[in-house]
Backbone as CSV, one residue per row, in Angstrom:
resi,resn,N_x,N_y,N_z,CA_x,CA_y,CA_z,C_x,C_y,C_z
1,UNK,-63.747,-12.862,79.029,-64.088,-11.621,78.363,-62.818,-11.024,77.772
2,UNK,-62.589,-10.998,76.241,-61.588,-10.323,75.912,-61.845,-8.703,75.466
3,UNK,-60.494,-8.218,76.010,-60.890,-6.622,75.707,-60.449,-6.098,74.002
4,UNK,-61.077,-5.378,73.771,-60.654,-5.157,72.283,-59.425,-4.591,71.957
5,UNK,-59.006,-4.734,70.562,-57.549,-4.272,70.515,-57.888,-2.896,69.890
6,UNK,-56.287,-2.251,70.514,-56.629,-1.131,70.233,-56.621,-0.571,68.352
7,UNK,-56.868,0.673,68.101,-56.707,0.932,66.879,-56.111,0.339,66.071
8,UNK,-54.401,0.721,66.711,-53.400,0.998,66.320,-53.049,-0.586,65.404
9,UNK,-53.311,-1.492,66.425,-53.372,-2.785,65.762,-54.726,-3.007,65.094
10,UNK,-55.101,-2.785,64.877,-56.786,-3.059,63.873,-57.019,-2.136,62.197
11,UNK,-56.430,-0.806,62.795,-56.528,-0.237,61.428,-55.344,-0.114,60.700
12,UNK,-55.194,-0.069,59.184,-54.113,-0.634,58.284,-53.638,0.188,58.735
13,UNK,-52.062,0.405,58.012,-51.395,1.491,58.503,-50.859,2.112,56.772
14,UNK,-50.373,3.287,56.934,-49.530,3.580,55.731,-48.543,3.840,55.602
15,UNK,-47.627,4.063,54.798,-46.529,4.731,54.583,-46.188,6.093,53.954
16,UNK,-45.484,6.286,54.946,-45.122,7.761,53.718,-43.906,7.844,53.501
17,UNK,-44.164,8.713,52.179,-42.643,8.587,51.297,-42.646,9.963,50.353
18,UNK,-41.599,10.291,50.631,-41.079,11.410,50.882,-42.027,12.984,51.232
19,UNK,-42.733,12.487,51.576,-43.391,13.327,52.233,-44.864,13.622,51.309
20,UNK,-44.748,12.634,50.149,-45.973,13.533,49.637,-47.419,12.729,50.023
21,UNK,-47.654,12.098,51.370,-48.562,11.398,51.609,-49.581,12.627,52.743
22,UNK,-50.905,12.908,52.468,-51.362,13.805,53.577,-51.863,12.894,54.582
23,UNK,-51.602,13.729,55.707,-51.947,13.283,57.249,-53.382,13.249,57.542
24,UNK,-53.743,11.863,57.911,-55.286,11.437,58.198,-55.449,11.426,59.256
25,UNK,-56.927,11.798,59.910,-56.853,11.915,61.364,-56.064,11.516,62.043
26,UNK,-55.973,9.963,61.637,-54.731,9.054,62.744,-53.907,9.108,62.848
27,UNK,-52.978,10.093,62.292,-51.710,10.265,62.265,-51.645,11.148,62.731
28,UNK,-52.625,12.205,62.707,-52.414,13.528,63.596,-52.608,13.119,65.248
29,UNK,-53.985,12.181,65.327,-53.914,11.245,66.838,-53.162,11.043,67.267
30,UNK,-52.141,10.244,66.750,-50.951,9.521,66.723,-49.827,10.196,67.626
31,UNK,-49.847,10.902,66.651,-48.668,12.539,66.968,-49.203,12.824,68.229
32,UNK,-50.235,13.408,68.319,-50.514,13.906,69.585,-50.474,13.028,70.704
33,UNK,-50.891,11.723,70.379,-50.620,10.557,72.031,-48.921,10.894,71.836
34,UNK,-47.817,10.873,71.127,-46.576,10.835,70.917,-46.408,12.363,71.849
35,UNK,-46.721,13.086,71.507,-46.189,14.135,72.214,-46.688,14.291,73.416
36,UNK,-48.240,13.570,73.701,-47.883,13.548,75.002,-47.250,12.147,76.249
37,UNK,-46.942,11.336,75.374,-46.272,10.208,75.801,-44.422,10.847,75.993
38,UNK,-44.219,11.682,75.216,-42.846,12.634,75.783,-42.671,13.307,76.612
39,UNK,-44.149,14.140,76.701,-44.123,15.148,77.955,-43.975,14.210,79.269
40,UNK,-45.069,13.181,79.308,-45.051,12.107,80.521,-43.609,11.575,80.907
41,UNK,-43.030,11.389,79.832,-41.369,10.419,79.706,-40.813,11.686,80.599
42,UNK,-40.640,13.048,80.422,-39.990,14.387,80.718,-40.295,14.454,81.885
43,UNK,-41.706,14.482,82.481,-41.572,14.740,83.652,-41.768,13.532,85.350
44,UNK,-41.777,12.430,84.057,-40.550,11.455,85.020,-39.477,11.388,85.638
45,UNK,-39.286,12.280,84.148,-37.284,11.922,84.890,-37.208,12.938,85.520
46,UNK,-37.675,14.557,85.348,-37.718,15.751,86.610,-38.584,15.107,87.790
47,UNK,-39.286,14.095,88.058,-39.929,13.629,89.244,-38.732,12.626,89.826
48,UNK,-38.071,11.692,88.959,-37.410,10.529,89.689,-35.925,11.515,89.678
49,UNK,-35.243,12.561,89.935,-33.833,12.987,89.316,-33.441,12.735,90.390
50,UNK,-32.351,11.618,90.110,-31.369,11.018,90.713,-32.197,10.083,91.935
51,UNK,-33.361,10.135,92.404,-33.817,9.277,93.148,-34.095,7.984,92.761
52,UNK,-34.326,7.492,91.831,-34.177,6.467,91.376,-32.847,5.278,91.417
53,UNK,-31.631,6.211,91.040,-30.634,5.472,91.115,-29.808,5.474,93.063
54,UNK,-29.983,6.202,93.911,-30.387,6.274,95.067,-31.264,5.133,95.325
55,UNK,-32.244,5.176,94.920,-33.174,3.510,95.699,-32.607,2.520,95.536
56,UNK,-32.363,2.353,94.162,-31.443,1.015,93.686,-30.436,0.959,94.750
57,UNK,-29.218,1.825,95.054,-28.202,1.757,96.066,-28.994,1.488,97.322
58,UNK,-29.834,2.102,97.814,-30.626,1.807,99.014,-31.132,0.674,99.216
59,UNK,-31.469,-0.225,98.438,-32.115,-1.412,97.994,-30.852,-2.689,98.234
60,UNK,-29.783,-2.224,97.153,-28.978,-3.079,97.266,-28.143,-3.225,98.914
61,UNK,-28.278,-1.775,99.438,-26.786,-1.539,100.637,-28.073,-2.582,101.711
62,UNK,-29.310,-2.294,101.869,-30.674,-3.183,102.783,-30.271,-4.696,102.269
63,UNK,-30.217,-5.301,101.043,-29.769,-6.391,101.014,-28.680,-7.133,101.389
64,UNK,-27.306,-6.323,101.631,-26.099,-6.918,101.639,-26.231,-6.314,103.238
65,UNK,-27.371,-5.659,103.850,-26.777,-5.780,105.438,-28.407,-6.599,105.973
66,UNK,-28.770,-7.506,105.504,-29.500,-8.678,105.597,-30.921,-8.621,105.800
67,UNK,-31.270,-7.235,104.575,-32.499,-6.832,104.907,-33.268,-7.656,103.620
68,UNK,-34.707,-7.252,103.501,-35.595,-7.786,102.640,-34.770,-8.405,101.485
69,UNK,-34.971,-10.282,101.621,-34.265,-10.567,100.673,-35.393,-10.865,98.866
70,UNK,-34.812,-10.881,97.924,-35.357,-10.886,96.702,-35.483,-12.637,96.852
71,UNK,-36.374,-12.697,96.211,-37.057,-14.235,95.976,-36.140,-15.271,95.101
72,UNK,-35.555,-16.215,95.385,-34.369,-17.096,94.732,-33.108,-16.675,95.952
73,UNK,-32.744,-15.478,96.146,-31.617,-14.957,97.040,-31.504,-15.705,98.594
74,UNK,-32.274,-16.303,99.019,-32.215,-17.196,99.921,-31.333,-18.110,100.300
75,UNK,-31.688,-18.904,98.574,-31.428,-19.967,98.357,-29.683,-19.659,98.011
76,UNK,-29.386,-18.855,97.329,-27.810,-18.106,97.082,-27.160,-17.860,98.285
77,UNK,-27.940,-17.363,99.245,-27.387,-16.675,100.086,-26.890,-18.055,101.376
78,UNK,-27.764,-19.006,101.198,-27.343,-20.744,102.550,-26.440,-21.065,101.945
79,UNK,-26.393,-21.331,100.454,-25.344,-21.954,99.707,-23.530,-21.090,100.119
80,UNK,-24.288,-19.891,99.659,-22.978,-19.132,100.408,-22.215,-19.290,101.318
81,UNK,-23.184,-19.231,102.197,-23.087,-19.296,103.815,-22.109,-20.550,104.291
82,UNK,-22.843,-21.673,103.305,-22.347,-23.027,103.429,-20.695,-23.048,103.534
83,UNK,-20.528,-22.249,102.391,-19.667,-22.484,101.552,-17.875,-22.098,102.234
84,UNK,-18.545,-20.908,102.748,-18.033,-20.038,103.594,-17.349,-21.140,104.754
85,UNK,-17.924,-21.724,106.178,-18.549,-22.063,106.655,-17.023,-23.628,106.563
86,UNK,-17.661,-24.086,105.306,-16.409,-25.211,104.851,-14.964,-24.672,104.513
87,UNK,-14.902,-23.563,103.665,-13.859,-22.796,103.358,-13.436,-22.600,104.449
88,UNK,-13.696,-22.001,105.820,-13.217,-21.651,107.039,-12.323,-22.851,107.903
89,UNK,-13.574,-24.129,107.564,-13.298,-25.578,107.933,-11.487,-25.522,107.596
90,UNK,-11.803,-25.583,106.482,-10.425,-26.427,105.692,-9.444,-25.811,105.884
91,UNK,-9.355,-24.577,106.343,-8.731,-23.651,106.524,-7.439,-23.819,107.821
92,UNK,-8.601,-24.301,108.754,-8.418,-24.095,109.967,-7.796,-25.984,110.618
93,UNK,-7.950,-27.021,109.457,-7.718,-27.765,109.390,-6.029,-27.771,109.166
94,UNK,-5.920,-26.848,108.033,-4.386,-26.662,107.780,-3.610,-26.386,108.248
95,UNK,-4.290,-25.404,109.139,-3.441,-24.370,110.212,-2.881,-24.906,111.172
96,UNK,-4.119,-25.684,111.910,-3.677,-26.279,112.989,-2.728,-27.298,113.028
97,UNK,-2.872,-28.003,112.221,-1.594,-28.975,112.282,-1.183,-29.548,111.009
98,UNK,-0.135,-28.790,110.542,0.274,-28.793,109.237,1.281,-29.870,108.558
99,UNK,1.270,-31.191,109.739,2.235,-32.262,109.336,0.867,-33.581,109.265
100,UNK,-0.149,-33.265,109.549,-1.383,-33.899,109.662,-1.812,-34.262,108.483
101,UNK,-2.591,-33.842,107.539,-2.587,-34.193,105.915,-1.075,-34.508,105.115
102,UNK,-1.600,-35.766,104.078,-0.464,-35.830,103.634,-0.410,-34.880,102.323
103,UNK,0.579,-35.026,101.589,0.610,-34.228,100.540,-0.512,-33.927,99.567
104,UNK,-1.030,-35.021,99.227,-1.983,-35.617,98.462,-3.163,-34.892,99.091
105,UNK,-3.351,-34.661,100.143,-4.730,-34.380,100.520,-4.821,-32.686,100.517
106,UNK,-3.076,-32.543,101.137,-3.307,-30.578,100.740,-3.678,-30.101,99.904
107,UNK,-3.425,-30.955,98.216,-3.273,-30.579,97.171,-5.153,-30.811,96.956
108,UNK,-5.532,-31.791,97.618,-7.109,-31.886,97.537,-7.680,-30.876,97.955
109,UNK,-7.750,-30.177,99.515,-7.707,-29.112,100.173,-7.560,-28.047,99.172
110,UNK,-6.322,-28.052,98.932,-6.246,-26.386,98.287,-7.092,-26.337,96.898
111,UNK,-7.709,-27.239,96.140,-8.226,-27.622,94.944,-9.815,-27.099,95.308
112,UNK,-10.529,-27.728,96.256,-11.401,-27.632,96.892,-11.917,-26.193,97.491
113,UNK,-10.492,-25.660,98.432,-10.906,-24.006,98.486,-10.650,-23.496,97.156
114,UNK,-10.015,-23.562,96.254,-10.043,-22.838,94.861,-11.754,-22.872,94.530
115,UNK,-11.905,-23.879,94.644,-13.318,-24.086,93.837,-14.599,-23.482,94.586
116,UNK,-14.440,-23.639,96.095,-15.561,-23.023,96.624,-15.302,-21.443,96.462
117,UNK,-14.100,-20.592,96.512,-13.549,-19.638,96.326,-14.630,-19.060,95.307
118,UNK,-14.346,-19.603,93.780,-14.676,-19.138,92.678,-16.091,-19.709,92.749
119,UNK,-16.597,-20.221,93.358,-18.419,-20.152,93.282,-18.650,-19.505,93.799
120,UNK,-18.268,-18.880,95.312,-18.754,-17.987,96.216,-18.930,-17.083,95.330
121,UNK,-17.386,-16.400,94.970,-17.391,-14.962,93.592,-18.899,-15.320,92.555
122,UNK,-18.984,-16.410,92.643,-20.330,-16.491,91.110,-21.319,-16.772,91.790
123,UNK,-21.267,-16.860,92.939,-22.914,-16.757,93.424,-23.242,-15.153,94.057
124,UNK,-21.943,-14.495,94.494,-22.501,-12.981,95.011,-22.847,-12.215,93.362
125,UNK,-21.961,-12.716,92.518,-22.050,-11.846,91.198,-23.884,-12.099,90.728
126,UNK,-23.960,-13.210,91.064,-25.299,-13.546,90.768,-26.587,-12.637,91.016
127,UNK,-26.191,-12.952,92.520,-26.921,-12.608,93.592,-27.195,-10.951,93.583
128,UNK,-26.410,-10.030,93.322,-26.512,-8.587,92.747,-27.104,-8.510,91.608
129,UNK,-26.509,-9.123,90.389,-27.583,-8.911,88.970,-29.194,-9.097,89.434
130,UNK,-29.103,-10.192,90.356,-31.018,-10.506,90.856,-31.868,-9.613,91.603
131,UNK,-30.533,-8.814,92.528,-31.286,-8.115,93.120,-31.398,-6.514,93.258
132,UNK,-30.653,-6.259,91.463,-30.539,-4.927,90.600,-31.997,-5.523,89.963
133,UNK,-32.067,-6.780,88.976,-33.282,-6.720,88.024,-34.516,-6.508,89.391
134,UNK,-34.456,-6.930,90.185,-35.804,-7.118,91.083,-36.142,-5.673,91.193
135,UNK,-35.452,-4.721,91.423,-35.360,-3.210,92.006,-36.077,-2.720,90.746
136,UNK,-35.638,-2.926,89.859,-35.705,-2.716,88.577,-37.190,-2.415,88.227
137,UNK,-37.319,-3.799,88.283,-38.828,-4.700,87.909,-39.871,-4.031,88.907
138,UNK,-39.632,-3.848,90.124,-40.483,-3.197,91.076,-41.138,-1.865,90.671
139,UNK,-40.416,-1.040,90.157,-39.644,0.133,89.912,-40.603,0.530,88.652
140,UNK,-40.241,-0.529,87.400,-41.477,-0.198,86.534,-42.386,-0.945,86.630
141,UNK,-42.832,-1.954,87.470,-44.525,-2.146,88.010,-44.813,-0.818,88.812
142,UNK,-44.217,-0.567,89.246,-45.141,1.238,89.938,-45.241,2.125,88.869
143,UNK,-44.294,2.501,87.763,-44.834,3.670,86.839,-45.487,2.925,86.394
144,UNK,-45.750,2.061,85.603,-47.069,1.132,84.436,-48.620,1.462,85.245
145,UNK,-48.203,1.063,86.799,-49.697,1.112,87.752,-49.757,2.263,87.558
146,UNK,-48.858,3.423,87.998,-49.407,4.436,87.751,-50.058,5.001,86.532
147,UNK,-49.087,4.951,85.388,-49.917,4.965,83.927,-51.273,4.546,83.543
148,UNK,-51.179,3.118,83.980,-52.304,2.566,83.508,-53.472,3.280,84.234
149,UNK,-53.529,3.718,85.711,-54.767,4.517,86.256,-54.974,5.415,85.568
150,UNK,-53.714,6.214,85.615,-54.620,7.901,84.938,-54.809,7.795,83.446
151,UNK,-54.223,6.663,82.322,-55.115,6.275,81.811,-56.619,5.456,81.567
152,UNK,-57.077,4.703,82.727,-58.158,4.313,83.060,-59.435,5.317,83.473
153,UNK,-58.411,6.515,84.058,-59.356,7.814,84.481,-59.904,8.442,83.129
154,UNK,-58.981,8.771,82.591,-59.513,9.262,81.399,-59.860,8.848,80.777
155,UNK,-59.802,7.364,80.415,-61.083,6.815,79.414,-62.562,6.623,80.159
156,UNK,-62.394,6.672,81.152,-64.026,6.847,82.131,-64.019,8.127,82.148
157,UNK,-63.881,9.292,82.015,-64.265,10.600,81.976,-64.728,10.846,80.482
158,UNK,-64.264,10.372,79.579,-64.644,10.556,78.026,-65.809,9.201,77.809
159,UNK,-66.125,8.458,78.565,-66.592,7.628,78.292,-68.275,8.651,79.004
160,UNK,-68.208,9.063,80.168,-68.849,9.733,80.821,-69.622,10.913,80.178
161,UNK,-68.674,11.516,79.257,-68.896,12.532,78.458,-70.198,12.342,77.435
């Protein structure tokens, strides 16, 4: 069952130029969903002020102390872990007995922590952009749900009418 499209895409549209075109119902429609699609935008942001960017921090500080992880972040987060884990290895390899590797192999060693070094850095950098967009994404699936109801209400109340 497809739902119909709305007007806006169905009926032509016009142009106006320099003003000497008069305003047809639909443009006065128009205007009016516009102004009240501003008022709605307005008292968003007096509903979300400053709480919004607060969740995001709340969201992110729950992730980095090993709370609800974002979907893919798992998988970032073993690799990490791994990574860590070997980095510590090699570390502790050196330490302990530092006439033990020959030259050749320190230089492997230290090549090796360089490299896990700079993935770790590109997998946390990752791992934050994913789990800013997720917050994000959550964030406007709740205003849209909300939109979309109390527009669903009101087209069943005029429909009712």
């Amino acid at each position: 069952q497809q739902k119909p499209k709305p007007d806006l895409l169905v009926k032509p549209t016009y142009a106006v130029i320099n003003g000497d075109f008069g305003e047809d119902e639909e443009v006065v429609n128009l205007k009016k969903e516009n102004q009240k699609l501003k008022i709605q935008v307005q008292n968003l942001k007096k509903r979300y002020n400053g709480e919004f960017e607060q969740s995001i921090w709340k969201e992110m500080q729950a992730l980095k102390d090993g709370g609800r992880p974002v979907s893919g972040v798992n998988d970032i987060r073993k690799e990490r872990e791994q990574l860590k884990e070997e980095n510590a290895r090699l570390k502790q390899i050196i330490e302990e007995d530092p006439r033990a590797p020959s030259m050749g192999n320190i230089k492997h060693l230290k090549q090796k922590l360089f490299y896990l070094e700079k993935n770790l850095a590109q997998l946390e950098k990752e791992r934050s952009e994913l789990t800013i967009r997720a917050t994000m994404a959550e964030e406007e699936k709740k205003t849209t749900q909300e939109h979309f109801e109390k527009a669903t209400l009101q087209y069943q109340k005029k429909i009712a009418e």
